[in-house]
C-alpha positions in Angstrom: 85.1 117.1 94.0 85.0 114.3 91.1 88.5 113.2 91.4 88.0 111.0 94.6 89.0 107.4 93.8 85.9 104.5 95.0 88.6 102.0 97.0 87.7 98.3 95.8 89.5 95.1 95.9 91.8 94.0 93.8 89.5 91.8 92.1 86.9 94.7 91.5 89.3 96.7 90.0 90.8 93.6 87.6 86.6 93.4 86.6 87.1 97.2 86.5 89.9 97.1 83.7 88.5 94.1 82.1 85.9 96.4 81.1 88.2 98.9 79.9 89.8 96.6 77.3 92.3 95.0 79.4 93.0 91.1 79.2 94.0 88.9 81.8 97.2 87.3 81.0 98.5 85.7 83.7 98.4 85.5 87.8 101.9 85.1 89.7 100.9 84.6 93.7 98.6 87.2 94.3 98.9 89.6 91.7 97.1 89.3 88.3 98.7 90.4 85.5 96.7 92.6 82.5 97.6 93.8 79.4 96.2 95.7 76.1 97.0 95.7 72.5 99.5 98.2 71.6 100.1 99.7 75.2 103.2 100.2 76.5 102.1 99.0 80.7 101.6 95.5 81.8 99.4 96.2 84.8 100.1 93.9 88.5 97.1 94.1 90.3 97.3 92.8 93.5 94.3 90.6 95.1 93.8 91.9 98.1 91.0 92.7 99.6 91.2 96.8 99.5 94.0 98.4 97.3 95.1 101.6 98.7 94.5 105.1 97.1 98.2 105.7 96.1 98.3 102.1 94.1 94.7 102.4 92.2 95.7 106.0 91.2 98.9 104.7 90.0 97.3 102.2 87.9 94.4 103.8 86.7 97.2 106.5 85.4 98.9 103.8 83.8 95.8 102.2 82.2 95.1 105.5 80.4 92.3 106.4 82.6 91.1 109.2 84.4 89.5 108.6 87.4 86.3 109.4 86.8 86.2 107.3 84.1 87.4 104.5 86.5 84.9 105.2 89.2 81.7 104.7 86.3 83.3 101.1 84.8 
């Protein structure tokens, strides 16, 4: 069963990547921008109050992550 993503906001899951080695480049509207050294994805997270499943799995694909290791940051 592991592979169930937690839903948070979008600000849990910037804290979330922060965590992970992302920085916090810029915000445009309601979407923050994070990037890492030598990685190939800018990640947009949006600021809303609940990101949907199909988004935080895209990004936490994109941020190298697996989901578990997502759920534990």
């Amino acid at each position: 069963m592991g592979k169930t993503i937690k839903l948070c906001s979008g600000t849990e899951a910037v804290r979330k990547f922060k965590k992970a080695g992302w920085t916090v480049v810029r915000q445009k509207g309601s979407h923050v921008m994070l990037t890492k050294p030598d990685y190939q994805w800018t990640l947009s997270v949006p600021s809303h109050a609940e990101l949907g499943p199909g988004l935080l799995h895209k990004l936490i694909r994109q941020a190298g992550l697996t989901i578990e290791e997502f759920n534990k940051l």
